[in-house]
Structures are given as C-alpha cells and as structure tokens.
TINU-802512 format. One record per atom (N, C-alpha, C, CB): chain; residue in one letter; atom name; y, x, z; residue number from 1. Coordinates in steps of 0.1 Angstrom, whole numbers, padded with zeros to 4 digits. Atoms other than C-alpha are relative to their C-alpha. Glycine has a CB too. Layout:
BEGIN
A, A, CA, Y, X, Z, NUM
...
***
This chain:
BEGIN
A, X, N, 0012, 0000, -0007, 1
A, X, CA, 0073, 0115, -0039, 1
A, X, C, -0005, 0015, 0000, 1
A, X, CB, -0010, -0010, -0005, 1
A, X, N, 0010, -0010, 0001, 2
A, X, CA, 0056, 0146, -0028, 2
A, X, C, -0010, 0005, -0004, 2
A, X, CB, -0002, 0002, 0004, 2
A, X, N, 0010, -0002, 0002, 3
A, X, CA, 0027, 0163, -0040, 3
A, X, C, -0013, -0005, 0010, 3
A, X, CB, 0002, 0011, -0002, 3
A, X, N, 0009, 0000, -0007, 4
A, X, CA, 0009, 0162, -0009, 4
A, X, C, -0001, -0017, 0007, 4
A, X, CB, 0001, 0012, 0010, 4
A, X, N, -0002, 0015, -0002, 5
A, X, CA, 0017, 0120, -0002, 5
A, X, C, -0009, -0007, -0015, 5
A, X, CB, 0020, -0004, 0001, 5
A, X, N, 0003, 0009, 0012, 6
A, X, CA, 0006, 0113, -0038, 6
A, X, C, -0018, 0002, -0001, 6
A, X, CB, 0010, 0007, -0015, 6
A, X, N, 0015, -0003, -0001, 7
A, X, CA, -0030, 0132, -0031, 7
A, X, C, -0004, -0016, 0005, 7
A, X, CB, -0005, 0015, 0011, 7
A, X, N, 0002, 0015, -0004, 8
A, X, CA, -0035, 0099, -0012, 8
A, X, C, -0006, -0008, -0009, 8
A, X, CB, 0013, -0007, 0002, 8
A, X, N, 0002, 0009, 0015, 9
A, X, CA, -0033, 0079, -0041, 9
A, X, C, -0009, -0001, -0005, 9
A, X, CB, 0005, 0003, -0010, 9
A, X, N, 0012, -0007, 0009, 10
A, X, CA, -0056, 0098, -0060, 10
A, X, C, -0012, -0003, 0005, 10
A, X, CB, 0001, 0015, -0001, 10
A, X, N, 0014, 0003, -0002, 11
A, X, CA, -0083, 0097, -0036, 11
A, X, C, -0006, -0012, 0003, 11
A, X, CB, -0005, 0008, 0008, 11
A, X, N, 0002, 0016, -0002, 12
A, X, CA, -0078, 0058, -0031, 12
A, X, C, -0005, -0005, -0013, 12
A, X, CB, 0015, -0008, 0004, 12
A, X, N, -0001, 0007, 0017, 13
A, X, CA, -0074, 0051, -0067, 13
A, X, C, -0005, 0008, -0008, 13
A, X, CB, 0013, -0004, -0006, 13
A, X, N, 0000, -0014, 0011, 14
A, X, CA, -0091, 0079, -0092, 14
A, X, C, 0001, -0009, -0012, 14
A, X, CB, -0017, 0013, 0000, 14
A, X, N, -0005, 0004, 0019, 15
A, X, CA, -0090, 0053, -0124, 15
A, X, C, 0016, 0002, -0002, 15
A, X, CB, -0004, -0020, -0006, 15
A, X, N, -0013, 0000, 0001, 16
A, X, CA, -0053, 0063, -0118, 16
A, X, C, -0001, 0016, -0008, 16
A, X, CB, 0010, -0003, 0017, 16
A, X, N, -0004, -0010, 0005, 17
A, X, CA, -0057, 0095, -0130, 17
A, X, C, -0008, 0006, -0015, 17
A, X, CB, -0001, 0008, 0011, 17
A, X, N, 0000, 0006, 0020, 18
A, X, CA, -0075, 0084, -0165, 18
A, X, C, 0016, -0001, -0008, 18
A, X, CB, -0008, -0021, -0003, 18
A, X, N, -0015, 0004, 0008, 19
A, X, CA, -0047, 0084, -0190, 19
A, X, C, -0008, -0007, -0015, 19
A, X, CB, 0014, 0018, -0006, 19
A, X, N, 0003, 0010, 0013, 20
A, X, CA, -0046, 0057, -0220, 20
A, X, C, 0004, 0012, -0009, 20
A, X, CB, 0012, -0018, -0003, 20
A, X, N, -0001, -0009, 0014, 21
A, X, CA, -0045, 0071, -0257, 21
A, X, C, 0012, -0001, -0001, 21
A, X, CB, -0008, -0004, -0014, 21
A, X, N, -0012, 0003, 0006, 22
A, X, CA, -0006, 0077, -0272, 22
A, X, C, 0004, -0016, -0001, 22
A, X, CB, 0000, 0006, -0013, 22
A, X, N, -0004, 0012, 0005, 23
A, X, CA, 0006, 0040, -0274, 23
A, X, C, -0003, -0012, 0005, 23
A, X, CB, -0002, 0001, -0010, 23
A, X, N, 0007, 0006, -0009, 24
A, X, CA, -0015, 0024, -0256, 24
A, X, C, 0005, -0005, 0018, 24
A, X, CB, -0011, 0009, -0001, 24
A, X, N, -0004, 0003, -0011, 25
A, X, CA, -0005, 0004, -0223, 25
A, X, C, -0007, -0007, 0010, 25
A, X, CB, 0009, -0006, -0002, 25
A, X, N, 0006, 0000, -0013, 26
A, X, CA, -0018, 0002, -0190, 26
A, X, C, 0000, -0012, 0007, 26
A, X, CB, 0006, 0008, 0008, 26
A, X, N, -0005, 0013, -0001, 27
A, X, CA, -0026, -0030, -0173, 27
A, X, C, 0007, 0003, 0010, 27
A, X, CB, -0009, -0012, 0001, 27
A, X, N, -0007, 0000, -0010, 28
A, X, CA, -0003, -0037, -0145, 28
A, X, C, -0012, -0002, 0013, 28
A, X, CB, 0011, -0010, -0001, 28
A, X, N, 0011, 0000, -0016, 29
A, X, CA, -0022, -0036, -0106, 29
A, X, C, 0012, 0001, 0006, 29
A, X, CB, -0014, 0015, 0005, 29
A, X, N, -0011, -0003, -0011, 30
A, X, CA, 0009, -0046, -0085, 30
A, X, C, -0008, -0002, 0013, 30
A, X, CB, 0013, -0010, -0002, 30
A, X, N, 0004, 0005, -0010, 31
A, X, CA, -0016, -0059, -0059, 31
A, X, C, -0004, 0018, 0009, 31
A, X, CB, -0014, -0012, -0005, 31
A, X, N, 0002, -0004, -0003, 32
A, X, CA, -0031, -0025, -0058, 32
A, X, C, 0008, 0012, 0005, 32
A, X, CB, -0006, -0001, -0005, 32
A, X, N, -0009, -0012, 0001, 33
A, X, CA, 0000, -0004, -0061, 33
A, X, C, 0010, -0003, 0013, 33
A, X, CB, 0009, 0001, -0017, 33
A, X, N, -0004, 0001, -0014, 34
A, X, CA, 0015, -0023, -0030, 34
A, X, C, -0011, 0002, 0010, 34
A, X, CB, 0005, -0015, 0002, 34
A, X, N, 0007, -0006, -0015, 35
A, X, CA, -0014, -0015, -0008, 35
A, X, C, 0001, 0015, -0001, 35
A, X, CB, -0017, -0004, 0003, 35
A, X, N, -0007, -0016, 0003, 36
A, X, CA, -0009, 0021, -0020, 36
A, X, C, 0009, 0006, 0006, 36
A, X, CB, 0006, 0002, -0010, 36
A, X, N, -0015, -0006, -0008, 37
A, X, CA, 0025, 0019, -0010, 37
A, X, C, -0002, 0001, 0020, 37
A, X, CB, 0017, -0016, -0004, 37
A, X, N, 0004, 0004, -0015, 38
A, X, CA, 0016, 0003, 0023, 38
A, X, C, -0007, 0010, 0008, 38
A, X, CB, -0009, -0012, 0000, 38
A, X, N, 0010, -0008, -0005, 39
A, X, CA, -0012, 0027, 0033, 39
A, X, C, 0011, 0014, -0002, 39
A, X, CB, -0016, 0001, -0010, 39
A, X, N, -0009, -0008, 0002, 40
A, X, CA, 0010, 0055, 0024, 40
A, X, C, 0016, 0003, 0013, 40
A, X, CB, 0001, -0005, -0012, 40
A, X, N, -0009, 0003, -0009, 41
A, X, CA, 0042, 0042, 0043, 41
A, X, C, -0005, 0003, 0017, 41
A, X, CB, 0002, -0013, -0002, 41
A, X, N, 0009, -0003, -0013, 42
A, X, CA, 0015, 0040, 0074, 42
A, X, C, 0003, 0011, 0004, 42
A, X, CB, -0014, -0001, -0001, 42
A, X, N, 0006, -0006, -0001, 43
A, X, CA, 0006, 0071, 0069, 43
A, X, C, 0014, 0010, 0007, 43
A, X, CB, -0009, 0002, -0011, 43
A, X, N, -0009, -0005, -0003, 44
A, X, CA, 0040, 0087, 0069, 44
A, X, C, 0011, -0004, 0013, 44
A, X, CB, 0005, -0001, -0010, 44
A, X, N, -0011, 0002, -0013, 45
A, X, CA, 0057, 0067, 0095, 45
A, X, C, -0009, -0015, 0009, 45
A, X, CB, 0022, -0006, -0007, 45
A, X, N, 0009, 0007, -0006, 46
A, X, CA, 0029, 0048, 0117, 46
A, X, C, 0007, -0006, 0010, 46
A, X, CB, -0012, 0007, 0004, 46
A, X, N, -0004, 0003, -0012, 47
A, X, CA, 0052, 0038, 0147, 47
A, X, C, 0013, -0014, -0007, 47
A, X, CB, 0007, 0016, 0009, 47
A, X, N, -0010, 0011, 0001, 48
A, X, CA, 0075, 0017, 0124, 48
A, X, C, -0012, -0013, -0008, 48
A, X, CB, 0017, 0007, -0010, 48
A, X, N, 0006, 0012, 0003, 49
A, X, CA, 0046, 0001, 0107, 49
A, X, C, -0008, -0005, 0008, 49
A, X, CB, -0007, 0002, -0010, 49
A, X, N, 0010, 0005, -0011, 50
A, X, CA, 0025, -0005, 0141, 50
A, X, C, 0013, -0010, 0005, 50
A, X, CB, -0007, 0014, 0014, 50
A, X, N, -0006, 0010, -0007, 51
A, X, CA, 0059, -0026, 0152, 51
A, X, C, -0001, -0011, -0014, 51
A, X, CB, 0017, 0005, 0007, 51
A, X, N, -0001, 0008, 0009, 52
A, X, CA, 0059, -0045, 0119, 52
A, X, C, -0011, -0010, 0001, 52
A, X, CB, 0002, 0006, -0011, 52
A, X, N, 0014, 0013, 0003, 53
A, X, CA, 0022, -0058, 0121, 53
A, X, C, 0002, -0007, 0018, 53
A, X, CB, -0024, 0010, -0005, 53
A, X, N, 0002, 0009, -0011, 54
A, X, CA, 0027, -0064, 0158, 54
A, X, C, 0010, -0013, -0003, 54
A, X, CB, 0004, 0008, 0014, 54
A, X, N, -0015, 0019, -0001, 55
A, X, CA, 0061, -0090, 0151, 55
A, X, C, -0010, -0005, -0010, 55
A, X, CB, 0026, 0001, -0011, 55
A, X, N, 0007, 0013, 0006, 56
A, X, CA, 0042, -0104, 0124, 56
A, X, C, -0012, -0005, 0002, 56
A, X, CB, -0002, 0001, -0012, 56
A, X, N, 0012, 0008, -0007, 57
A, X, CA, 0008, -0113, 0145, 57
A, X, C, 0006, -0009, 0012, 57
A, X, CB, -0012, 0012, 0006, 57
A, X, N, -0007, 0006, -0014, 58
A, X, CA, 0035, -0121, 0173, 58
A, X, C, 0010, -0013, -0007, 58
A, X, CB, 0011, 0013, 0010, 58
A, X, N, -0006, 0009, 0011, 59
A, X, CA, 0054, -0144, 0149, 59
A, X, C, -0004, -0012, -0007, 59
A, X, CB, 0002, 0006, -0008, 59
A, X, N, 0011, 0004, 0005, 60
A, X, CA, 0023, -0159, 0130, 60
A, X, C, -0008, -0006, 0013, 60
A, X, CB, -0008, 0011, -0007, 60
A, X, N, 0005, 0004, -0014, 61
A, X, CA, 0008, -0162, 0165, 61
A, X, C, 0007, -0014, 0006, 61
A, X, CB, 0003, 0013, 0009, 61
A, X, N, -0011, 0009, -0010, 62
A, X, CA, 0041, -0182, 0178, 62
A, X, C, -0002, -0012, -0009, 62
A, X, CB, 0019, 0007, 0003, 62
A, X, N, -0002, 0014, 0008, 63
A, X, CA, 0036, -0208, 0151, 63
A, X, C, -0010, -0005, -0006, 63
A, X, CB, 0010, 0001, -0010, 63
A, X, N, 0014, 0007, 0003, 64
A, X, CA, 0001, -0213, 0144, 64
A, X, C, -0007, -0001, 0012, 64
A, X, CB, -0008, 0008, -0010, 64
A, X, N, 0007, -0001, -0015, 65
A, X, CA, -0008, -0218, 0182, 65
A, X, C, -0005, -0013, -0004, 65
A, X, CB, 0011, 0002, 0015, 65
A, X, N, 0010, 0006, 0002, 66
A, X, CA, -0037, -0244, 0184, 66
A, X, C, 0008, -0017, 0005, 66
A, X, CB, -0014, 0008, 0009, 66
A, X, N, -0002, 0015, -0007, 67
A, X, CA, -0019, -0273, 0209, 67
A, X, C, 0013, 0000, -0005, 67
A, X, CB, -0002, -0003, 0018, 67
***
C-alpha cells in the first residue's frame, strides 16, 4: 500500500494510529477495516466499484420485488 492511499485511513480512523504498550494486543475491528478497504478501493478505482453496487441493487432489486 502506498503512503498516499494509507493517509485515507488515518484521517477515517486516527485511534489507528495510537500504538498498544510492548505485548499488548489490539482488539480486532474487521467491520471497520473492511469499510476501510472498501472506501479506499472506491477511491482508487470508482468505475469498477459504481458497476458492483449497481449489479447488486439490480440483483437485490430483481428478487425482493413487491408482487
């Protein structure tokens, strides 16, 4: 990952850039660390994530229709 992709991060998340004492372990945040990715991914390649949410509203759409 680049420097300038990871700034991102940082200004989403700053308790990311607290560090625990020696020995000490971090809780896990996978919820947070996949929207991270996500937002990120966006950011870098917006034309393949604008077709992804469209199939999956067009998809979701085709099978939760009302009648």
């Amino acid at each position: 990952m680049n420097p300038a992709s990871s700034a991102y991060e940082y200004e989403a998340n700053p308790d990311r850039l607290r560090t625990a004492p020696l020995g000490a372990s971090q809780p896990l945040q996978p919820s947070q660390d996949i929207i991270a990715y996500l937002k990120e991914y966006a950011r870098e390649k917006p034309e393949v994530a604008a077709l992804w949410c469209f199939g999956i509203g067009f998809v979701l759409g085709w099978k939760l229709k009302p009648w």
